[in-house]
C-alpha positions in Angstrom: 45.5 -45.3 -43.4 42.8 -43.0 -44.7 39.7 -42.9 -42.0 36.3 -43.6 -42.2 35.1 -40.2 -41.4 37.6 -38.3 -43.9 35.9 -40.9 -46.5 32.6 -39.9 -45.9 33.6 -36.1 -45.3 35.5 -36.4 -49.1 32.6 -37.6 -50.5 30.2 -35.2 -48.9 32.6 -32.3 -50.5 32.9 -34.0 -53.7 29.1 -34.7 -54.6 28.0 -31.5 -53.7 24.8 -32.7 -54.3 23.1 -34.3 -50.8 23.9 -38.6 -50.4 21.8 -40.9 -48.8 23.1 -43.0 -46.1 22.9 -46.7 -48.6 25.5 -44.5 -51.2 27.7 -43.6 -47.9 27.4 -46.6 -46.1 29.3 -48.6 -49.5 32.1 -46.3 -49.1 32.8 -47.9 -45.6 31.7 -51.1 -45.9 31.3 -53.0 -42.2 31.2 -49.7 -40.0 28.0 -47.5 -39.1 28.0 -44.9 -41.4 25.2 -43.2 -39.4 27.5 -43.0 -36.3 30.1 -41.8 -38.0 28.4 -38.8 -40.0 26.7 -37.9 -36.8 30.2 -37.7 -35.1 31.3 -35.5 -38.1 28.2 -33.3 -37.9 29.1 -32.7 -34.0 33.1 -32.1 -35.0 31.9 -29.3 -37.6 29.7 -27.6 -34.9 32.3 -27.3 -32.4 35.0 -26.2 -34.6 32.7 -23.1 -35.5 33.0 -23.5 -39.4 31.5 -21.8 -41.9 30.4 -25.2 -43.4 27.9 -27.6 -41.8 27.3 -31.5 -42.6 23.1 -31.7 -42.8 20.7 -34.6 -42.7 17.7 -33.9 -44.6 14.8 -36.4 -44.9 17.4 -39.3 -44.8 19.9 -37.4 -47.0 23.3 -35.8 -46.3 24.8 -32.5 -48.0 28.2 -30.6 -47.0 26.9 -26.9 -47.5 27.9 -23.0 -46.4 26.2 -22.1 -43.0 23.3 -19.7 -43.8 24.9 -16.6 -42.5 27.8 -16.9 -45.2 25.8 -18.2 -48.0 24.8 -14.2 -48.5 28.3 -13.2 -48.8 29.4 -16.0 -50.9 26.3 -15.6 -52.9 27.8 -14.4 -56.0 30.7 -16.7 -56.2 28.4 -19.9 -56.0 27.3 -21.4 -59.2 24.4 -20.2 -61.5 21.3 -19.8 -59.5 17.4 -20.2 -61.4 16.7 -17.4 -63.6 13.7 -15.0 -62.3 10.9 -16.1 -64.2 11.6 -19.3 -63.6 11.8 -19.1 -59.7 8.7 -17.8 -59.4 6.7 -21.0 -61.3 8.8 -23.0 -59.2 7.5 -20.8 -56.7 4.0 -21.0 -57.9 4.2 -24.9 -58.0 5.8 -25.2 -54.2 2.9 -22.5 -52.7 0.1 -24.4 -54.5 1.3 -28.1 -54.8 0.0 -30.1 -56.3 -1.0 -28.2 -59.0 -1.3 -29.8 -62.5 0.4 -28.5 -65.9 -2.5 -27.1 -67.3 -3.6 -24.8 -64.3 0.4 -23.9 -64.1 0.3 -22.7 -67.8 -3.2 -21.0 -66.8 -1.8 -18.7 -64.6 2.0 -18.3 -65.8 1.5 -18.6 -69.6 3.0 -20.7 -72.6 6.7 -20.3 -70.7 5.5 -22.7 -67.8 6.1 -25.6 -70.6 10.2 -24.9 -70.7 10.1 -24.1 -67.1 9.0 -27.5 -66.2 11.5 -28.9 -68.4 14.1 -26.5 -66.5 12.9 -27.7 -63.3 12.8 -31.1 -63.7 16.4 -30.8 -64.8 17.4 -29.0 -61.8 15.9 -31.9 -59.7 13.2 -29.5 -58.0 10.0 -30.8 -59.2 8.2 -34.2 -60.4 5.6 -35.0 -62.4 3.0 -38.2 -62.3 0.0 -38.3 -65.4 -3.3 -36.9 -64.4 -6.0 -37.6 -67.3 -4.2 -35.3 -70.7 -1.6 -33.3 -68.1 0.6 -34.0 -65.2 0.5 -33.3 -61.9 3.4 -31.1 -60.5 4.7 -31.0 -56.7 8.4 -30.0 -55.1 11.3 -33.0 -54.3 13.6 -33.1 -51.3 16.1 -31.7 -53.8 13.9 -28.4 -53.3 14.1 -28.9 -49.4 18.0 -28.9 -49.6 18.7 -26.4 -52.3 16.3 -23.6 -50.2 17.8 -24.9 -46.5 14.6 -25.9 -45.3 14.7 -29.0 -42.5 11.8 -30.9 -44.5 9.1 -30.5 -47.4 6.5 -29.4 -44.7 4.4 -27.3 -46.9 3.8 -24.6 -44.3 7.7 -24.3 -44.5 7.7 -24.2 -48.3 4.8 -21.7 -48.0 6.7 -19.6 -45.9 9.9 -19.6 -47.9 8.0 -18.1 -51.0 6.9 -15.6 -48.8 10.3 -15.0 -47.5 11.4 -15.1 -51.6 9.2 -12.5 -52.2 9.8 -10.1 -49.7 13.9 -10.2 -50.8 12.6 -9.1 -53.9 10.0 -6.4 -52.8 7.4 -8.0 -54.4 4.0 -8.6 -52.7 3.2 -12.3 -52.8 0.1 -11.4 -55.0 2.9 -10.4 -58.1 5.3 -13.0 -57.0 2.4 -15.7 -57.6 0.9 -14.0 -60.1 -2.3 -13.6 -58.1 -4.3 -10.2 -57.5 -4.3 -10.3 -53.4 -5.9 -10.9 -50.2 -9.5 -11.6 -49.9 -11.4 -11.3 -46.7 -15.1 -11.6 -45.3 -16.6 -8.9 -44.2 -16.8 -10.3 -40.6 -12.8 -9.8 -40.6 -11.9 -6.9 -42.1 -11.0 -4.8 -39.0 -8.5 -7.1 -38.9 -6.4 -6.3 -41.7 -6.0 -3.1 -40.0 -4.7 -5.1 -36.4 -2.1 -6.6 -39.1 -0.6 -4.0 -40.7 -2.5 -5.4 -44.3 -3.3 -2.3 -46.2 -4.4 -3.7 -49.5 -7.3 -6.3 -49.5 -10.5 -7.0 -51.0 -14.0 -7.8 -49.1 -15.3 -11.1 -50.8 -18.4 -13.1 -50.3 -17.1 -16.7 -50.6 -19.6 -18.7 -49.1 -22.6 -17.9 -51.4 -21.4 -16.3 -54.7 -22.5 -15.7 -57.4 -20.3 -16.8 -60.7 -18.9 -13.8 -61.4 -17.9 -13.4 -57.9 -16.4 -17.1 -58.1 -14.4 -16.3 -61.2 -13.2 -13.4 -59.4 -12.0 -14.9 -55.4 -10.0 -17.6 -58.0 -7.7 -15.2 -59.3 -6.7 -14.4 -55.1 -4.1 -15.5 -53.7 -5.0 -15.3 -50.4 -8.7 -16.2 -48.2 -9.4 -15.1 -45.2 -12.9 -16.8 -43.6 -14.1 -17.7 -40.5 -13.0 -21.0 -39.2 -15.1 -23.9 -40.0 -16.1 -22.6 -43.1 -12.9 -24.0 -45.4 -15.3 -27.2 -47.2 -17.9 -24.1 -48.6 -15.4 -23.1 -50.6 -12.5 -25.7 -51.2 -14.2 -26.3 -54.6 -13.1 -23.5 -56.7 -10.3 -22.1 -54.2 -7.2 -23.6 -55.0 -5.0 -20.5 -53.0 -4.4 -20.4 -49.6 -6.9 -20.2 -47.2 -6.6 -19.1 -43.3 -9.4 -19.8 -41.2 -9.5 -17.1 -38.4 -11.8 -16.8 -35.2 -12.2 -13.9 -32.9 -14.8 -15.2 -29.5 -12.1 -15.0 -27.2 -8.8 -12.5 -26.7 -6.5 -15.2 -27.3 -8.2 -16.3 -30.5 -8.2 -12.9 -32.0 -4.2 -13.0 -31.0 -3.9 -16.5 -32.7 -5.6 -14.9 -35.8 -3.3 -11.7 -35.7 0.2 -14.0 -35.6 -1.7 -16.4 -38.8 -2.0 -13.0 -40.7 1.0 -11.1 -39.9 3.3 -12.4 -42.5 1.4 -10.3 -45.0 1.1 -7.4 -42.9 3.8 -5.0 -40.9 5.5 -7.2 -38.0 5.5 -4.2 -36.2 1.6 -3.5 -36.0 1.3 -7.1 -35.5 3.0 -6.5 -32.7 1.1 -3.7 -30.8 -2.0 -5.3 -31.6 -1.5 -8.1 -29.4 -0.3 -5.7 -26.7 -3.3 -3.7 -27.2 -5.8 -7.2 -27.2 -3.4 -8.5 -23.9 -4.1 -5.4 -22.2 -7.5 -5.9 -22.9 -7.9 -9.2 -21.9 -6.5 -8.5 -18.6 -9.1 -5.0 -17.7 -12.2 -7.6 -18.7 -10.4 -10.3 -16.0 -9.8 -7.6 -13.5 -13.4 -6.6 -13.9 -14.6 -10.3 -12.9 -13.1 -10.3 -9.1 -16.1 -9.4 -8.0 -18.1 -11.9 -9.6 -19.4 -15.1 -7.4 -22.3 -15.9 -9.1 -21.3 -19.5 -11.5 -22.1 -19.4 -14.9 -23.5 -22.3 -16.8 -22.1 -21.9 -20.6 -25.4 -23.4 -23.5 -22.7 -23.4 -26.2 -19.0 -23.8 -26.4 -18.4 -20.4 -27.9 -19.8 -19.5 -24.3 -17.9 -21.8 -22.6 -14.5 -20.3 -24.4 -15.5 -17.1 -23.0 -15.9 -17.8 -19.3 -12.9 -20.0 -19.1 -10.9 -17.0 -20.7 -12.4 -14.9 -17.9 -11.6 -17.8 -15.0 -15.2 -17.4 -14.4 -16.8 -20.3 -12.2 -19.0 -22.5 -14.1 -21.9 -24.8 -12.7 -24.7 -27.0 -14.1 -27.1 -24.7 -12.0 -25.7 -21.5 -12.7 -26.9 -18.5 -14.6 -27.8 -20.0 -18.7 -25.5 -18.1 -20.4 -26.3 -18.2 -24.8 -25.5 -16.6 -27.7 -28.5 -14.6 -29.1 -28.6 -16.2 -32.6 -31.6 -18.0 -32.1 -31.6 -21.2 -33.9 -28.4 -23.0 -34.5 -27.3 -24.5 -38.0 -28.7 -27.5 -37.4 -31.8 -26.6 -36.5 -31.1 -26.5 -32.8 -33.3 -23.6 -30.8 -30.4 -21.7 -28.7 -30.8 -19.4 -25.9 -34.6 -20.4 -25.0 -35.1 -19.7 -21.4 -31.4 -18.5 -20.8 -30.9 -15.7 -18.4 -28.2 -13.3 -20.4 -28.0 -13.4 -23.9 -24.8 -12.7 -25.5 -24.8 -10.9 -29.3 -23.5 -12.2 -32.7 -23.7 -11.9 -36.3 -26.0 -9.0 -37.3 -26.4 -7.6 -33.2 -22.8 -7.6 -32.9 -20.1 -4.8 -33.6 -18.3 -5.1 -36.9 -14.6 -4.2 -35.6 -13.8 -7.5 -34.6 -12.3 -5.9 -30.9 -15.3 -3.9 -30.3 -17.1 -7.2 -30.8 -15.3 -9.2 -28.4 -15.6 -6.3 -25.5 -19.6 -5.7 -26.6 -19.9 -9.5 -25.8 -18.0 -9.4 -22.6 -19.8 -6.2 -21.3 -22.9 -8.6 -21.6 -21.9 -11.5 -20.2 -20.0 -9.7 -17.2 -23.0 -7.5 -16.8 -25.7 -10.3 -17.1 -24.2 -11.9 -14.2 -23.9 -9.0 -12.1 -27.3 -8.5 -12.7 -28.3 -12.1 -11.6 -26.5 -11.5 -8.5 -28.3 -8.3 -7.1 
């Protein structure tokens, strides 16, 4: 008698499209068809094919293992056409993203594109006022390998899309680049990132706010995302730089647009760093007592001792956002904003030279 698995394995071959576990469970009525696909999964693993069994968001697909799908590539059937790839490219970085804005930024085309992609399975639409709103299916999931619609996956696969064609994203997307605030620039350099604009995003003006639109890509400082969410509709990475290990943090966010390789160094160069500033703290007894958490992230970075009674530590801004005073009566002030370096390294190590130094001072 034919067996349950061989069923389910037949008709995993024969869709070639992914099943879900209700269509797979009629074909063997009274026996758990999730048991039995998992026991398949496990028997194609171990035989080392060059064909997996995948479950993906509740659906299962028979497919070539990644590292034959390249050589097989040109044997498979008709992939998307260019043009059209990259609006369903545009639609999967920026979803949801309505009809209207689609057409906006890839022209009169995007109409039959849709069509196209809707076809293919790839995209749906729901009504929103006189358009439709556009956003990927798990069709898109399975057809680029991807484990799940997690957007930062999708993101990363158009990335990865335009990189095979040596395109920058900003062409692949149709946009004109990376944007950064002044604060950060330094640290395109730490990434590799050699073409960039400076922007003002928090307070411009409406020429400047027609022009950060047609970016691809903003770089601010953390916190800062709701100042500019309202005309923005690209990507935006929110860096910080107090600490060592938040300038590292920031350098692995950006290095996907930058070289891998100066990525790389970088965070050698800020761990080496990080490690003289420690060294450089032995000495210390004197406790610390931290007036803001930006302080507080800086002495626990250095494994300083903290104490209630200990020597105020503040940043030197003056009055906080809220109208808070900061730094009245503390004992070592420690520089931001306009007293502060503008290379974002130099800036950390000009703020640790103070705070190490202020306390040394304190303890004569």
């Amino acid at each position: 008698m034919t067996g349950e698995k061989e069923i389910l394995e037949a008709a995993l071959f024969a869709s070639g499209e992914p099943l879900d576990l209700a269509q797979l469970s009629n074909l063997v009525r009274g026996k758990n068809a999730k048991e039995l696909l998992q026991q398949l999964m496990e028997e194609y693993r171990q035989r080392g094919s060059a064909l997996e069994i995948k479950e993906i968001e509740g659906r299962f697909v028979m497919q070539v293992m990644p590292e034959y799908a390249e050589k097989v590539r040109s044997l498979a059937p008709k992939e998307l056409r260019a043009p059209v790839l990259r609006t369903l490219s545009m639609i999967a970085y920026h979803q949801p993203l309505t009809v209207a804005d689609l057409v906006d930024r890839r022209g009169a085309a995007a109409y039959d594109h849709v069509r196209e992609l809707e076809e293919w399975g790839f995209i749906h639409a729901v009504p929103q006022g006189r358009t439709r709103l556009l956003s990927t299916t798990p069709r898109f999931a399975e057809y680029f390998n991807l484990d799940s619609g997690d957007p930062d996956a999708i993101r990363r696969k158009i990335i990865e899309l335009a990189k095979e064609q040596q395109m920058g994203l900003d062409k692949w997307l149709g946009k004109q680049g990376i944007g950064v605030t002044p604060m950060f620039e330094s640290l395109m350099g730490l990434c590799g990132i050699a073409e960039y604009q400076v922007v003002n995003p928090y307070s411009p003006t409406d020429e400047e706010r027609d022009h950060l639109a047609e970016l691809g890509v903003l770089v601010i400082s953390k916190g800062y995302q709701q100042k500019i969410s309202g005309y923005f509709d690209g990507r935006i990475i929110e860096v910080s730089a107090t600490t060592f290990d938040e300038l590292t943090n920031s350098i692995n966010l950006l290095a996907e647009y930058g070289s891998q390789r100066k990525a790389k160094e970088s965070i050698e160069q800020v761990s080496g760093l990080k490690d003289e500033y420690i060294e450089k703290t032995y000495s210390i007894t004197k406790k610390a007592s931290p007036q803001t958490e930006m302080i507080s992230k800086m002495i626990n970075e250095l494994h300083l001792g903290i104490s209630s009674d200990g020597v105020k530590i503040a940043p030197d801004y003056g009055t906080s956002s809220d109208g808070k005073e900061i730094g009245a009566g503390a004992d070592v002030l420690v520089p931001t904003h306009k007293n502060a370096q503008m290379d974002v390294l130099k800036r950390i190590c000009q703020r640790y030279d103070a705070l190490i130094n202020g306390l040394r001072k304190k303890a004569k």
